[in-house]
C-alpha positions in Angstrom: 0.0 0.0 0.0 1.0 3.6 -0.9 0.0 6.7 0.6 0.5 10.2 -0.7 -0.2 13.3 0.6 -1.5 16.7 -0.8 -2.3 19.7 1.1 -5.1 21.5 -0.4 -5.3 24.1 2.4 -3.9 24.5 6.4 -6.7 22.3 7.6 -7.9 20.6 4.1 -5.9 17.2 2.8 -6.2 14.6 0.0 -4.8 11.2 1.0 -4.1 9.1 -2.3 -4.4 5.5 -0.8 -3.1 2.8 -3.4 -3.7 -1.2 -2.7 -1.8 -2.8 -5.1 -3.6 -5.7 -7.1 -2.5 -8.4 -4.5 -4.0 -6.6 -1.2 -7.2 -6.1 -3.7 -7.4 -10.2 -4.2 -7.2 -10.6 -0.7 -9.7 -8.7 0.5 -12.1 -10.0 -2.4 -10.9 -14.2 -1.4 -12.1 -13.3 1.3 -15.6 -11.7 0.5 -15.9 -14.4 -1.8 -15.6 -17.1 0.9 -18.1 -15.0 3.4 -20.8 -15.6 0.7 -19.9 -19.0 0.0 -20.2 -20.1 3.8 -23.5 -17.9 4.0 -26.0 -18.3 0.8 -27.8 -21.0 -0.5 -27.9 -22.2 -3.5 -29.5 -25.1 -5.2 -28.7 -28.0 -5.2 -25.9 -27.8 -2.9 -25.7 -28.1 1.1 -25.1 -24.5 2.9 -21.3 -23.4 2.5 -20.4 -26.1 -0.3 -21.5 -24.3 -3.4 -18.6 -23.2 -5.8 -17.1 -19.8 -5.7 -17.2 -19.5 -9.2 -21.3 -20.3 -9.3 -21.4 -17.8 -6.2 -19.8 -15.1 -8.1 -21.9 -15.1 -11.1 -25.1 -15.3 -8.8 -24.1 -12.9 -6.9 -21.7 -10.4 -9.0 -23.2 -7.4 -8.1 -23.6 -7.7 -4.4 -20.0 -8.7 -4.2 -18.9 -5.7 -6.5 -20.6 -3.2 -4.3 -19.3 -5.2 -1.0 -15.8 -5.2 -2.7 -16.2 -1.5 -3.1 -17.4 -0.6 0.3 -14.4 -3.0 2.0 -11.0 -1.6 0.0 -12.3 1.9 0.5 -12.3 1.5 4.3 -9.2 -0.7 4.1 -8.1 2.1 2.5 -9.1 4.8 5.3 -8.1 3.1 8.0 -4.6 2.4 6.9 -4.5 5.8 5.0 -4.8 7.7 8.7 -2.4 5.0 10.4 0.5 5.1 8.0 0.0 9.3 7.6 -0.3 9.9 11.1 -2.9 12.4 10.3 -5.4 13.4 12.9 -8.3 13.6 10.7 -11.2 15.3 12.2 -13.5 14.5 9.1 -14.1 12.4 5.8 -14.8 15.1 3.0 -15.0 13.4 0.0 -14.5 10.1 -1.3 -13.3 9.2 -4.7 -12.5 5.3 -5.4 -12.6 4.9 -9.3 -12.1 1.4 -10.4 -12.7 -1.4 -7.8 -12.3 -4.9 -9.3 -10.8 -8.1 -7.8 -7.0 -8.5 -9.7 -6.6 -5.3 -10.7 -4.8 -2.5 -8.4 -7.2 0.3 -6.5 -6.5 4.2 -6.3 -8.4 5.7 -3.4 -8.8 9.5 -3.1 -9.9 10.7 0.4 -10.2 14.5 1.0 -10.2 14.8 4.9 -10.2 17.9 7.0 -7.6 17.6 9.9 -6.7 19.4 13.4 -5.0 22.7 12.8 -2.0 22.9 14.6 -1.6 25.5 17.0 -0.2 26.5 20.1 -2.1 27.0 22.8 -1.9 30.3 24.9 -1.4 30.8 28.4 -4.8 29.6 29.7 -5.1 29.9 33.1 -5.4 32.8 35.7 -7.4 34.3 32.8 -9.0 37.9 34.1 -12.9 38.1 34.3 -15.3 40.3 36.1 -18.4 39.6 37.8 -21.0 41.7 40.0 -21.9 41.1 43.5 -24.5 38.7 44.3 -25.8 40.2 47.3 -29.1 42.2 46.8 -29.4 45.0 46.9 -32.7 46.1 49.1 -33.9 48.2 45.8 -33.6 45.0 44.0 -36.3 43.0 46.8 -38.7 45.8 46.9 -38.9 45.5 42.8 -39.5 41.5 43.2 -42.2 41.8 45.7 -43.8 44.4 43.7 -43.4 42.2 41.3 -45.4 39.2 42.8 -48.4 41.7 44.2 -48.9 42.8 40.4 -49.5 39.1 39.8 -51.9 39.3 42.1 -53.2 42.2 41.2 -56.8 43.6 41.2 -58.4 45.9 38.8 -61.2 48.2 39.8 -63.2 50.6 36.9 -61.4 54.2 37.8 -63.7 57.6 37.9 -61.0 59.8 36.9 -58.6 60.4 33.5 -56.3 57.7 33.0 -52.4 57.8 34.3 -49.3 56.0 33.8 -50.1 51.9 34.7 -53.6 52.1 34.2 -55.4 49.9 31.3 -57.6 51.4 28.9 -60.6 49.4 27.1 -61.2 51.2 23.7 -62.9 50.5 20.4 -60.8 51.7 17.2 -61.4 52.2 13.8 -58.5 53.5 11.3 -57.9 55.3 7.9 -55.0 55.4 5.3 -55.0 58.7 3.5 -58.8 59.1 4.4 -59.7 55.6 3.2 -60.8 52.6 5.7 -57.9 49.8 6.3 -60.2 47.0 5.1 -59.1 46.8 2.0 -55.3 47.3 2.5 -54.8 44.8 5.7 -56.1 41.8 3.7 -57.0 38.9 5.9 -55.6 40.9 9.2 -59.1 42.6 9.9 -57.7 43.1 13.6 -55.5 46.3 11.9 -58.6 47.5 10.6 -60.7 48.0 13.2 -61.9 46.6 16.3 -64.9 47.1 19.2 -62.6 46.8 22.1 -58.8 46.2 23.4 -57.0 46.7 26.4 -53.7 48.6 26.8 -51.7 49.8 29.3 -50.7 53.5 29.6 -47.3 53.8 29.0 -47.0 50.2 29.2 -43.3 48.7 28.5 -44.6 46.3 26.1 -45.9 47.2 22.8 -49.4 46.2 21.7 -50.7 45.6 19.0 -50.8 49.2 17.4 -47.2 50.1 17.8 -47.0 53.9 20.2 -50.5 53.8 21.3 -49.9 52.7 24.6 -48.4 56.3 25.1 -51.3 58.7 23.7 -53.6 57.1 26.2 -52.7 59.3 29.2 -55.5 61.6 30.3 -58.5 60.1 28.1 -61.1 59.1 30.2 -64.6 56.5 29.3 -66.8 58.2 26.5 -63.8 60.0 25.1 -63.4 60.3 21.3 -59.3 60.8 20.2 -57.8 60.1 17.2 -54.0 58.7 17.3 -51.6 58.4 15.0 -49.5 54.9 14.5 -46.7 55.1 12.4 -45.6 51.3 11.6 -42.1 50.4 11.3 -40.6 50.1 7.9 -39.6 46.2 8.4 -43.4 45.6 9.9 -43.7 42.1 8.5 -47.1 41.5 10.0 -48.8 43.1 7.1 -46.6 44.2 5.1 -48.7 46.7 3.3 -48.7 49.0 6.8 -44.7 49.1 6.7 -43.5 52.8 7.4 -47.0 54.0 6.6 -48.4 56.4 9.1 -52.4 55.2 10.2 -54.9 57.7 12.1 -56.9 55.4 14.5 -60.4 56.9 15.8 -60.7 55.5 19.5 -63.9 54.9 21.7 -63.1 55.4 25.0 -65.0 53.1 27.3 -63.1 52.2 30.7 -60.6 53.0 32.4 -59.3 50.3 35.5 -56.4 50.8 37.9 -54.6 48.1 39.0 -54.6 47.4 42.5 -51.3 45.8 43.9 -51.9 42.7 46.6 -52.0 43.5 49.9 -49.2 42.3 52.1 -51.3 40.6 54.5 -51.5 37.0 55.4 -52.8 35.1 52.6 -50.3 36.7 50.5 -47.4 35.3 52.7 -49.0 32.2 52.5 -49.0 31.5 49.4 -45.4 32.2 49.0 -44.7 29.6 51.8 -43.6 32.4 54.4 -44.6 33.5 57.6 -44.2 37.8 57.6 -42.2 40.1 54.9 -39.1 39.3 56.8 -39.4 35.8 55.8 -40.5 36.3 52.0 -37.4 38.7 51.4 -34.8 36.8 53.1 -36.4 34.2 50.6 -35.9 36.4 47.9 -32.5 37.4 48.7 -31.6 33.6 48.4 -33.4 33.1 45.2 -32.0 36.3 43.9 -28.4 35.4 45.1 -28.6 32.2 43.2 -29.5 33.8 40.2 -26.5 36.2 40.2 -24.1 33.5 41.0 -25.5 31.6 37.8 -25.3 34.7 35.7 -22.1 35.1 36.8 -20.4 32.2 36.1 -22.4 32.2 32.6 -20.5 35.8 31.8 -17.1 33.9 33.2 -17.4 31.5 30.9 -18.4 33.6 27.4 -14.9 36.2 29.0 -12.6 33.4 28.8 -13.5 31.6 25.3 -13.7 35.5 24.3 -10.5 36.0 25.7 -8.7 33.1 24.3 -9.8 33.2 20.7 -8.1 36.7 21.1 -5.2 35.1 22.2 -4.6 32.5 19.3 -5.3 32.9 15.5 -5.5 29.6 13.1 -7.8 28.1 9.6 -10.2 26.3 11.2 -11.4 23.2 9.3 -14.6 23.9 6.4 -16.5 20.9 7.4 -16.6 21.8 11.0 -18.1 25.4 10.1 -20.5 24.3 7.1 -22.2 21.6 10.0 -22.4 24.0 13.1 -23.7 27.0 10.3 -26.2 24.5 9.3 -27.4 23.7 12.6 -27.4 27.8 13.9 -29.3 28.5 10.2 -32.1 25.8 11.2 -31.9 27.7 14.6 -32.2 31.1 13.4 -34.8 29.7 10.7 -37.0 27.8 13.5 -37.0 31.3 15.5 -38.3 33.6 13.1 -40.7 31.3 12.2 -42.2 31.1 15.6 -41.7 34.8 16.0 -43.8 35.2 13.1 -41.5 36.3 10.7 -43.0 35.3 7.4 -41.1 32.3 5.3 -40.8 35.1 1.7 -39.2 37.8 4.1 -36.9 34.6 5.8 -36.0 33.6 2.0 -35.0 37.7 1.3 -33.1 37.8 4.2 -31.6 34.5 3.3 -27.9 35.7 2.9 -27.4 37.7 5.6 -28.8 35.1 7.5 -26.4 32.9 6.1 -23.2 35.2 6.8 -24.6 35.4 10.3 -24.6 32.3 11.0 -20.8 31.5 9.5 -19.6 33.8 11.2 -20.8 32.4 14.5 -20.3 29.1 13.8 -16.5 29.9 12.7 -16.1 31.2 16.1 -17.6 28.3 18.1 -15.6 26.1 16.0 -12.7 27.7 16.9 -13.0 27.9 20.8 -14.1 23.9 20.4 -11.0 23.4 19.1 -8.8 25.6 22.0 -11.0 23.5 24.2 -10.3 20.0 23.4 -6.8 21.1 23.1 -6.7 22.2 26.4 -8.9 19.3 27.8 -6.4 17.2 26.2 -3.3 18.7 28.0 -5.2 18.7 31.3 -6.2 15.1 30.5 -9.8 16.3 31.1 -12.0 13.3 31.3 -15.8 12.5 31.5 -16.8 10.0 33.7 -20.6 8.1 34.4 -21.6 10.9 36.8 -21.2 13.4 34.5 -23.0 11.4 32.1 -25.8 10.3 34.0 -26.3 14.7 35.4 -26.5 15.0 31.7 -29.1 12.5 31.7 -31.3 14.1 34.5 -31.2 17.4 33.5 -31.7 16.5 29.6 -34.8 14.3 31.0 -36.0 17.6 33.3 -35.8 19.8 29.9 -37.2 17.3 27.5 -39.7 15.2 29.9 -38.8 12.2 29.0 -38.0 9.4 31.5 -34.1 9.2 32.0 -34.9 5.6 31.5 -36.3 6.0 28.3 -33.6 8.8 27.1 -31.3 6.3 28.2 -32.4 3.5 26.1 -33.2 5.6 22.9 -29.1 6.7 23.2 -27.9 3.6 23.5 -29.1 2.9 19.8 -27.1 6.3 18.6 -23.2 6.0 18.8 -22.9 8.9 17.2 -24.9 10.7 19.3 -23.7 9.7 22.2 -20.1 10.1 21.0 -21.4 14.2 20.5 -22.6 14.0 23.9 -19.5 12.8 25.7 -17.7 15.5 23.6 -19.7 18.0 24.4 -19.5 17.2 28.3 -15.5 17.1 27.8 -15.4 20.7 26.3 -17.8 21.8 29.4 -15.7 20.8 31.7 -12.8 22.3 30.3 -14.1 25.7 30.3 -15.0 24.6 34.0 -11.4 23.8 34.9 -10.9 27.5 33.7 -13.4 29.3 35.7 -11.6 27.7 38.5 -8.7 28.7 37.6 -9.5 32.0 36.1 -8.6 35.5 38.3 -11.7 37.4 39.3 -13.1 40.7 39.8 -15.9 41.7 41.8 -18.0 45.3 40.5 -20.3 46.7 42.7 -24.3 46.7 41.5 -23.5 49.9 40.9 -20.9 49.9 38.8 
């Protein structure tokens, strides 16, 4: 066997694997005598009919087996003899494959880029204090008496908080919506809605929720909605400006929870003493998390900084592939429509190479690095992964478990994933840190 070796690129190689006619005989004597031992044929007993009669009966299910066994002859003794560590099979190209002749196997393969790996540890990152602060409490117990919230019909013009029930009708140049909002009647016209005043989130007409303070029930206004120029909900409003006549017909207040004793109790506490130190806990827990979340995206910033190398096309074209389906699967549920998805197709596409170029490249600082450290992942890490996959999905970790075992591949992903976590968990720990002050 011969092996040559062409560099097409820094991380892109063709290995030109040659089995000369004899190693190509071997392999198909023995192919030959696997059918023989296995088929019938008749009148013969099992295993005893002649390889000749077996060849013709049989021709092309031995040509394609021939095929499939000197190519990964081929691979397999290709990598061991180039000492290549090949991180994936690009292309294949075998031309002729017949028993006593000699084989010529082309294998474009995408390898490790070689690099050195930067000073990794004692990495700087910066992190904000987990205590709460008392401002922080008060807004999360505010929070849980709005949920709990009561709204009474207010006398008086409405403010800031309050929600407004109106009726709307609304006019393009003069002319009713009907007949430019298609099938979206609701951006036509309406008998009654809700908003807040002032409210953070937008409704459904975009910068009404601020001309509402002051109006009070029976009032007759007229607004104007200017809809963004990318408004892909009907596209036919897109940076056109509406007038909406409004029918004022209630105005409610929201009444926060009282602090009293059923309140408590449904939070599992006694008093207010015992619900914040509560919320301090849950609220300290939450920092620590975020924290160590911005540690981790400060050090794989930090080291892609630190190291520059081609990283290997197949690697990028799978993880783009996955992050386009991602990015795909979100607009779609965000209601993006699929033409304005298809128009935005290539800088979707850009966007998503880009990112995936970057993960690929910390994934490869990271196995690097779990490598030197001799990072490994054993059956507990495995079976956390298992629980909290289970929690996520809910599926049984039984179940999960069994549906794995049938997926090598997948589980092989797994295991590599877990390694690369781990790694950038070895340098959290051993990362410097920082503390800033909430108010910093």
């Amino acid at each position: 066997m011969n092996v040559q070796i062409t560099d097409i690129n820094e991380t892109r190689k063709t290995l030109t694997v040659t089995l000369d006619k004899g190693e190509v005989e071997a392999e198909y004597n023995t192919l030959i005598g696997e059918f023989t031992r296995q088929v019938n044929l008749p009148g013969f007993r099992p295993g005893k009919a002649p390889a000749a009669m077996v060849a013709k009966r049989f021709g092309k299910e031995l040509k394609e087996e021939l095929k499939s066994k000197v190519i990964g002859k081929a691979y397999r003794e290709g990598l061991e003899q180039s000492k290549l560590e090949v991180l994936s099979l690009v292309d294949v190209e075998e031309g002729s494959i017949e028993s006593g002749l000699s084989a010529a196997i082309k294998l474009t393969v995408d390898v490790r880029p070689e690099f050195q790996l930067p000073d990794y540890t004692g990495l700087e990152t910066q992190v904000e204090a987990t205590e709460p602060t008392e401002a922080e409490i008060d807004g999360v117990i505010e929070g849980l008496r709005a949920e709990r919230a009561d709204f009474k019909v207010a006398e008086r013009p409405a403010t800031k908080g309050d929600y407004v029930r109106f009726g709307y009708t609304g006019t393009l140049d003069g002319k009713p919506l009907d007949e430019v909002v298609g099938d979206k009647k609701i951006y036509a016209a309406a008998p009654q809605t809700w908003e807040e005043v002032e409210g953070a989130n937008e409704g459904l007409l975009p910068g009404v929720a601020k001309q509402l303070a002051g109006v009070k029930a029976g009032d007759k206004k007229t607004v104007e909605v200017a809809f963004p120029a990318e408004f892909a909900a009907v596209p036919a409003l897109a940076g056109k400006t509406v007038a909406y006549a409004l029918d004022v017909q209630e105005i409610r207040e929201r009444v926060l929870a009282p602090l009293d004793e059923a309140f408590f109790k449904s939070h599992q506490v006694e008093n207010l003493d015992g619900l914040k130190t509560q919320i301090r806990a849950n609220l300290t827990a939450r920092k620590d998390y975020a924290n160590r979340a911005a540690q981790r995206r400060q050090i794989t910033e930090a080291l892609a900084a630190k190291v520059n190398f081609s990283v290997p096309e197949s690697l990028v074209a799978s993880e783009r592939d996955g992050l386009l389906r991602q990015f795909i699967e979100e607009n779609l549920r965000n209601g993006v429509p699929q033409d304005k998805i298809e128009e935005n197709k290539k800088e979707l596409f850009e966007n998503a190479s880009k990112a995936a170029s970057a993960r690929v490249k910390i994934q490869l600082i990271l196995a690097k690095i779990a490598e030197a450290e001799k990072v490994k992942v054993d059956e507990k890490d495995f079976n956390n992964w298992i629980m909290r996959e289970a929690m996520r999905s809910g599926q049984r970790p039984d179940k999960l478990v069994k549906d794995l075992s049938k997926d090598r591949d997948q589980i092989r992903a797994i295991q590599q994933q877990l390694t690369l976590d781990k790694a950038l968990d070895f340098l959290v720990s051993k990362a410097t840190v920082k503390t800033v002050s909430n108010n910093a």
